[in-house]
C-alpha positions as CSV (number, residue, x, y, z in Angstrom):
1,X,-15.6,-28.6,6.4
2,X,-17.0,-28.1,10.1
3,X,-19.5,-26.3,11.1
4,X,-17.8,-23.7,13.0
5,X,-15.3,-22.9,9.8
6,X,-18.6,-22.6,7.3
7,X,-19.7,-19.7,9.7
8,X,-16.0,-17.9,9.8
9,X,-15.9,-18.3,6.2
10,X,-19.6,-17.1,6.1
11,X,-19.0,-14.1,8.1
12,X,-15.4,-13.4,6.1
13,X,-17.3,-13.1,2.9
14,X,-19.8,-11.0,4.0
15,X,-17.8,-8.3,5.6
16,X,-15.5,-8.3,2.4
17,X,-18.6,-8.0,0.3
18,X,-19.5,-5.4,2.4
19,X,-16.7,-3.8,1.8
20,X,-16.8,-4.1,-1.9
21,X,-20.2,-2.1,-1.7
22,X,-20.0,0.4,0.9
23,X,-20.4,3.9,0.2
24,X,-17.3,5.9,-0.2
25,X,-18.5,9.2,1.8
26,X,-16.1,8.1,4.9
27,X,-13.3,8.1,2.6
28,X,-10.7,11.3,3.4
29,X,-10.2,11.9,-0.4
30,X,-11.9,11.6,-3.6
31,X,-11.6,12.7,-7.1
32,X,-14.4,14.0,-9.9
33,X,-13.2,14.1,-13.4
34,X,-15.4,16.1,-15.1
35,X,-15.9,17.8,-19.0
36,X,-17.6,21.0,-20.7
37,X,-18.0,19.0,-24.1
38,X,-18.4,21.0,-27.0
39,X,-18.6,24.7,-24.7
40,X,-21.8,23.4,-22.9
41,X,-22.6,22.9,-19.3
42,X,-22.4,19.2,-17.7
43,X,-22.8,18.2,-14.3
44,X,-20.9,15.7,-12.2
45,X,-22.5,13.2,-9.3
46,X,-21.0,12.8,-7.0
47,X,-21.6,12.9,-2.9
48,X,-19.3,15.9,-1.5
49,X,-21.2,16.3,1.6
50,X,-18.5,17.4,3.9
51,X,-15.9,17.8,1.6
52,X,-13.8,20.8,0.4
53,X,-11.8,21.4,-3.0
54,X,-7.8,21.1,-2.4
55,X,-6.7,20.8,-6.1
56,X,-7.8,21.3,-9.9
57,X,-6.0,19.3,-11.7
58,X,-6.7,21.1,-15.6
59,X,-6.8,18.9,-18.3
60,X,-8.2,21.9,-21.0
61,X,-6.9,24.3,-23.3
62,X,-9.7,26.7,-21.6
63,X,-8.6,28.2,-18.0
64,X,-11.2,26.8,-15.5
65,X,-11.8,29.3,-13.1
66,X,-14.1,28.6,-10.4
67,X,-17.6,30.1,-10.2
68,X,-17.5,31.3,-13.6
69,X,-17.1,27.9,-15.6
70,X,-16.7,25.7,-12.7
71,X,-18.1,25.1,-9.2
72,X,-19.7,22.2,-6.5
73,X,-21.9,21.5,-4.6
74,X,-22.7,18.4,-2.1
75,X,-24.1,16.5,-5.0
76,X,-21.5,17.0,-7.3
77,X,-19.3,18.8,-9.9
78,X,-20.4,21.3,-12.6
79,X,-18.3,22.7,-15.3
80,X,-19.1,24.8,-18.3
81,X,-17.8,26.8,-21.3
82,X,-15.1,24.2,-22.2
83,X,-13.5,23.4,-18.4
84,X,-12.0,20.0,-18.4
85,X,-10.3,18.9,-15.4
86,X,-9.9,16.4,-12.4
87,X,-11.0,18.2,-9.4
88,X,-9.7,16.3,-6.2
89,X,-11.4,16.9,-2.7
90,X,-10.7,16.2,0.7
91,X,-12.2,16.3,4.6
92,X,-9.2,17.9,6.0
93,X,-8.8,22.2,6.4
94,X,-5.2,23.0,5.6
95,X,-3.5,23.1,2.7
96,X,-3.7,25.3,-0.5
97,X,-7.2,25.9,0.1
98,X,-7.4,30.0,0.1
99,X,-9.1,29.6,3.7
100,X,-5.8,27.9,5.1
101,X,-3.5,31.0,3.7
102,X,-2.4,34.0,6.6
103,X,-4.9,36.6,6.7
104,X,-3.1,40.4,7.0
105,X,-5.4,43.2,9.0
106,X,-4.9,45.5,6.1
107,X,-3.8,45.2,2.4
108,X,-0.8,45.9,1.2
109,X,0.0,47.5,-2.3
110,X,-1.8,45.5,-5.3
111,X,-4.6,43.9,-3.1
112,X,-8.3,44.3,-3.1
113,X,-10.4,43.2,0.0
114,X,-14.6,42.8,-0.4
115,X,-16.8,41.9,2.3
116,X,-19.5,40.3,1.2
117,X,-22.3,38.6,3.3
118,X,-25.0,35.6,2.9
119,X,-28.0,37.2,5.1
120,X,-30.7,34.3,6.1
121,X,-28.8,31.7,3.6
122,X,-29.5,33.8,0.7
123,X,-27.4,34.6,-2.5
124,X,-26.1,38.1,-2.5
125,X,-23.9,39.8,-4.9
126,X,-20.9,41.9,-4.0
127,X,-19.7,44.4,-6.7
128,X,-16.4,45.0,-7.4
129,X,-13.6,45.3,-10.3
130,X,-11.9,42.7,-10.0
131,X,-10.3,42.3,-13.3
132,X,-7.0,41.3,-13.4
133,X,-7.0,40.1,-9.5
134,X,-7.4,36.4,-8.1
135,X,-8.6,35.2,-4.7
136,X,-6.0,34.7,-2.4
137,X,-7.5,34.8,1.0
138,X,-10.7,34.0,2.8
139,X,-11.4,35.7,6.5
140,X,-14.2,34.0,7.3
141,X,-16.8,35.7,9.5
142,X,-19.0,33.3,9.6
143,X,-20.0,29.9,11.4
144,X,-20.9,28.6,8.3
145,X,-17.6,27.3,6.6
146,X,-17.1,29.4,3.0
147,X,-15.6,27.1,0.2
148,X,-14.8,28.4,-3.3
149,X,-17.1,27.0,-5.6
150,X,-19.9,26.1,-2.9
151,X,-21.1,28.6,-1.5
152,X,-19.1,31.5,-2.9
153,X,-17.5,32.2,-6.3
154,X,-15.9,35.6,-7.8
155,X,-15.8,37.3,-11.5
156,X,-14.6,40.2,-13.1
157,X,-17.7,42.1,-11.6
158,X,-17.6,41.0,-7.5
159,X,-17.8,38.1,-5.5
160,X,-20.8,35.9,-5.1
161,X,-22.0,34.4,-1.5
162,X,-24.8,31.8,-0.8
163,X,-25.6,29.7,2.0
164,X,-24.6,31.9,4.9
165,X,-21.3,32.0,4.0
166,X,-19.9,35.4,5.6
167,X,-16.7,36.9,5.0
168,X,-14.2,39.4,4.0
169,X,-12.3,38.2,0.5
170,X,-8.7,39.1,-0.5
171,X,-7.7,39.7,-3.9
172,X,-4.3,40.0,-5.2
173,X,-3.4,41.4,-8.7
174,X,-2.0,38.9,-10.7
175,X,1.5,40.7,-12.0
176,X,1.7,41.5,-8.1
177,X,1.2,37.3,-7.7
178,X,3.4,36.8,-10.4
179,X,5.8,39.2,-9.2
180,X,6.1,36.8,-5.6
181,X,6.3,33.3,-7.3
182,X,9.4,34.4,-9.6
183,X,10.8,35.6,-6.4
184,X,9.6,32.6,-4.6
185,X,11.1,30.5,-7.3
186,X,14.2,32.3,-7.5
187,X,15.1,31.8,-3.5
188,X,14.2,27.9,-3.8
189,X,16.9,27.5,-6.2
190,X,20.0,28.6,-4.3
């Protein structure tokens, strides 16, 4: 072999190699399985910098809901109180993500709105019943982008912010939600 093909083969297996080891972070999607064994809390590595959660994919008896037994951060997944489930991120804004769904100036019948504002990047609390209602829209009033799990999460009791994450939250009761996807269903079918 020639001297000039022992340097294109060189250079070849090196750039494949490097391949073979680069770090994923460019990559446009990735996926974290991750388990609550046995009802206790586990954490997840994985490098999320930039990334934003686009679909849960439950693999658990127990309902994962984020901020309450679930959530991320740019180091990873954490999951708690029996969650199990393959959570699959992406770089792109769109999609099912609650910030991508049309915002309404007011609420309609069987929705709750809460504003609720990270001051100087720290956590604050936003009260509110909010039993029986899921998120359904984000109006974000912030530069700061707000992702669910991040640097903002909901419960029964109000809506949590960190971060500077700024914005006003829409909750829609879950017959009401219920109510629209049997109807949603319905029209599909004809």
């Amino acid at each position: 072999m020639n001297t000039a093909m022992r340097i294109v083969l060189a250079a070849a297996l090196t750039s494949v190699c490097g391949l073979a080891f680069a770090d994923d972070s460019w990559a446009p999607e990735k996926s974290v399985a991750c388990s609550s064994n046995d009802g206790h809390k586990n954490e997840c590595p994985a490098d999320l910098r930039g990334y934003t959660v686009r679909d849960v994919d439950q693999s658990s008896r127990t309902e994962c809901v984020v901020g309450r037994n679930w959530g991320y951060t740019d180091r990873g997944v954490w999951v708690d109180d029996g969650c199990r489930a393959t959570f699959k991120f992406d770089k792109t804004r769109g999609g099912d993500h609650p910030r991508a769904w049309g915002y309404r100036d007011s609420a309609p019948a069987g929705e709750q709105r809460v504003k609720c504002e990270s001051k100087d990047g720290k956590r604050n609390v936003c009260d509110a019943n909010l039993r029986g209602y899921r998120i359904a829209d984000v109006h974000e009033l912030s530069r700061t982008d707000c992702d669910i799990g991040r640097n903002f999460g909901y419960d029964d009791r109000g809506v949590w912010v960190v971060d500077g994450c700024r914005a006003e939250f829409t909750f829609e009761s879950v017959r009401e939600s219920e109510r629209r996807a049997d109807r949603d269903f319905g029209s599909e079918r004809r």
